[in-house]
PAZA-516230 format. One record per residue (C-alpha): residue number from 1; residue in one letter; x, z, y. Coordinates in nm, 2 decimals, padded with zeros to 4 digits. Layout:
BEGIN
k / r / xx / zz / yy
NUM / A / X / Z / Y $
...
***
This chain:
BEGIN
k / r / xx / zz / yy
1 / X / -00.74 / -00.32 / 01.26 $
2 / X / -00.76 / -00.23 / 00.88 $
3 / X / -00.98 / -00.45 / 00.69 $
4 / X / -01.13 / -00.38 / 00.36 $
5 / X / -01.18 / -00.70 / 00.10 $
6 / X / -01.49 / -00.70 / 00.01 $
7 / X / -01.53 / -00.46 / -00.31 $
8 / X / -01.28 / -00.24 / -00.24 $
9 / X / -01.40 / 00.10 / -00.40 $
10 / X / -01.24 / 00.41 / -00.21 $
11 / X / -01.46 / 00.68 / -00.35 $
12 / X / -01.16 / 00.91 / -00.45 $
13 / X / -00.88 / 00.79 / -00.29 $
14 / X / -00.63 / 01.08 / -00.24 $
15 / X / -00.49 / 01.17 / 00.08 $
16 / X / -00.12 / 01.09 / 00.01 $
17 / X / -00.24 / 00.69 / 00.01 $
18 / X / -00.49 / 00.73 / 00.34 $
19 / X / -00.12 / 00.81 / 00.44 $
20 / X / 00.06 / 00.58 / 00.33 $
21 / X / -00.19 / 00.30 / 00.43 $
22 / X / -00.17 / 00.46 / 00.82 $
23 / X / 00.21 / 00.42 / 00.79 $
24 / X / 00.19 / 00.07 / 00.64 $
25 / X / -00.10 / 00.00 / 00.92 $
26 / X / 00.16 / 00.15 / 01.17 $
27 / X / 00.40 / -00.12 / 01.07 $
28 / X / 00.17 / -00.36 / 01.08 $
29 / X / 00.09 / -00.35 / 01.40 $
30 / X / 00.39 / -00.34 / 01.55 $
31 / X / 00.53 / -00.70 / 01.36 $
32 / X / 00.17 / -00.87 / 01.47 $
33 / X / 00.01 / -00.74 / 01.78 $
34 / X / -00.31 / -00.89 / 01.69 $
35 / X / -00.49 / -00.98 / 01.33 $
36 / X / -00.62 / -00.75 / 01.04 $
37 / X / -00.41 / -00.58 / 00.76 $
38 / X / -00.62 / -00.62 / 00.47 $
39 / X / -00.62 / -00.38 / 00.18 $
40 / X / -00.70 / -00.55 / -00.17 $
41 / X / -00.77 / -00.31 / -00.41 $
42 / X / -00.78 / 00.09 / -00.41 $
43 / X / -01.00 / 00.27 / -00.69 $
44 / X / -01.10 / -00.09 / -00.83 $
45 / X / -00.96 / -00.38 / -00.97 $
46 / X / -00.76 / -00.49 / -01.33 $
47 / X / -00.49 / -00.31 / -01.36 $
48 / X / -00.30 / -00.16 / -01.69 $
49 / X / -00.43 / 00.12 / -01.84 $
50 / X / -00.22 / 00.41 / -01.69 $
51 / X / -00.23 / 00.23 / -01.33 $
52 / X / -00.23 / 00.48 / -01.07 $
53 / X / -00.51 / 00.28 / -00.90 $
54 / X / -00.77 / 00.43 / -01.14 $
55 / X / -00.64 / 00.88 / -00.97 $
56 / X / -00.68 / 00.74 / -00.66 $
57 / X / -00.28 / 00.75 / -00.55 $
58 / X / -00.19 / 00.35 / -00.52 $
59 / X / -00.32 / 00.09 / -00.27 $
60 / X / -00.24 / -00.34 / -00.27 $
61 / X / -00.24 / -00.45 / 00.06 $
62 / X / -00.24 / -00.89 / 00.11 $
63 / X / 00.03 / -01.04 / 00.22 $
64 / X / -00.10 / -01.40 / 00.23 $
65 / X / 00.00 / -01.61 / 00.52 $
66 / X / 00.32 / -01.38 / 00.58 $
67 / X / 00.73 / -01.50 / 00.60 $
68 / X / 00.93 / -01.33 / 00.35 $
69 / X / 01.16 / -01.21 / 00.61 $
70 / X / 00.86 / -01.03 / 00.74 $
71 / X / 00.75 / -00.87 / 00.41 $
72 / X / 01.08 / -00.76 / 00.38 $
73 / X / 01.12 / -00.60 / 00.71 $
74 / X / 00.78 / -00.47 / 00.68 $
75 / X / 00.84 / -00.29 / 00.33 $
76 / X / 01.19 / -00.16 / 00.43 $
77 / X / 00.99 / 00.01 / 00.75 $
78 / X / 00.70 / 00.10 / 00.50 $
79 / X / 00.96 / 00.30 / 00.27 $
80 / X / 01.19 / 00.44 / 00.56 $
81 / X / 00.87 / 00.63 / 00.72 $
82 / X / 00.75 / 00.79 / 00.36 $
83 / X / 00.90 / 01.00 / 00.11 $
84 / X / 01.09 / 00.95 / -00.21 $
85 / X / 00.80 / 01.05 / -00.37 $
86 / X / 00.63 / 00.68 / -00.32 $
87 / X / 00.73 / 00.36 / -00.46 $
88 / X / 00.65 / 00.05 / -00.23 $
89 / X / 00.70 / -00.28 / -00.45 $
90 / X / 00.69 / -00.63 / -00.31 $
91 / X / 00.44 / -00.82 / -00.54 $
92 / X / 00.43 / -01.17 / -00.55 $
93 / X / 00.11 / -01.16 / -00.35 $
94 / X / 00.06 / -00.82 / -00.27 $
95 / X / 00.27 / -00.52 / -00.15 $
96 / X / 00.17 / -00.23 / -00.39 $
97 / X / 00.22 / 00.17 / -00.26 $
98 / X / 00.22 / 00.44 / -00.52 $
99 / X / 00.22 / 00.84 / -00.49 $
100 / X / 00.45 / 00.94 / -00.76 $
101 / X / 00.64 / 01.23 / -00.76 $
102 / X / 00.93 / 01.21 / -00.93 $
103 / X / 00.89 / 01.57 / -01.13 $
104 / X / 01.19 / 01.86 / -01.08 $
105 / X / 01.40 / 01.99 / -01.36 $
106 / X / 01.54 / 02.28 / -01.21 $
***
């Protein structure tokens, strides 16, 4: 299941991360058949000032507890299913997942 820490604020959350959570949820699921993937932070939380938290296009999700060999198999699986246009970042206790589409000069 996906669990919500308490005080997560979704209120404008933009499609592209609902997405990206499902595929990260995906993932998930198939590393630990049973237990909760917990997102952190959405629309809320500190972050700097131009944090892509605040539009609605990032997403933490906790990654206490978890083997590093896991983390890293589960962000390589994480970036593999989405686009370019997302940067997935190992934290040191968080994985962070950002819509950002690199813009086109042609």
């Amino acid at each position: 299941m996906i669990r919500y820490k308490p005080g997560v604020k979704v209120k404008g959350i933009q499609p592209e991360i609902v997405l990206a959570i499902q595929v990260a949820y995906s993932g998930y699921r198939d590393m630990y058949q049973s237990g909760d993937m917990v997102v952190t932070s959405v629309m809320d939380g500190v972050h700097s000032a131009n944090s892509l938290h605040y539009k609605g296009l990032a997403v933490d999700l906790r990654t206490r507890d978890m083997h590093l060999g896991d983390l890293e198999r589960w962000v390589g699986g994480i970036k593999e299913c989405l686009t370019d246009e997302y940067d997935v970042v190992l934290e040191s206790n968080h994985i962070h997942i950002e819509y950002q589409p690199k813009e086109s000069y042609t």
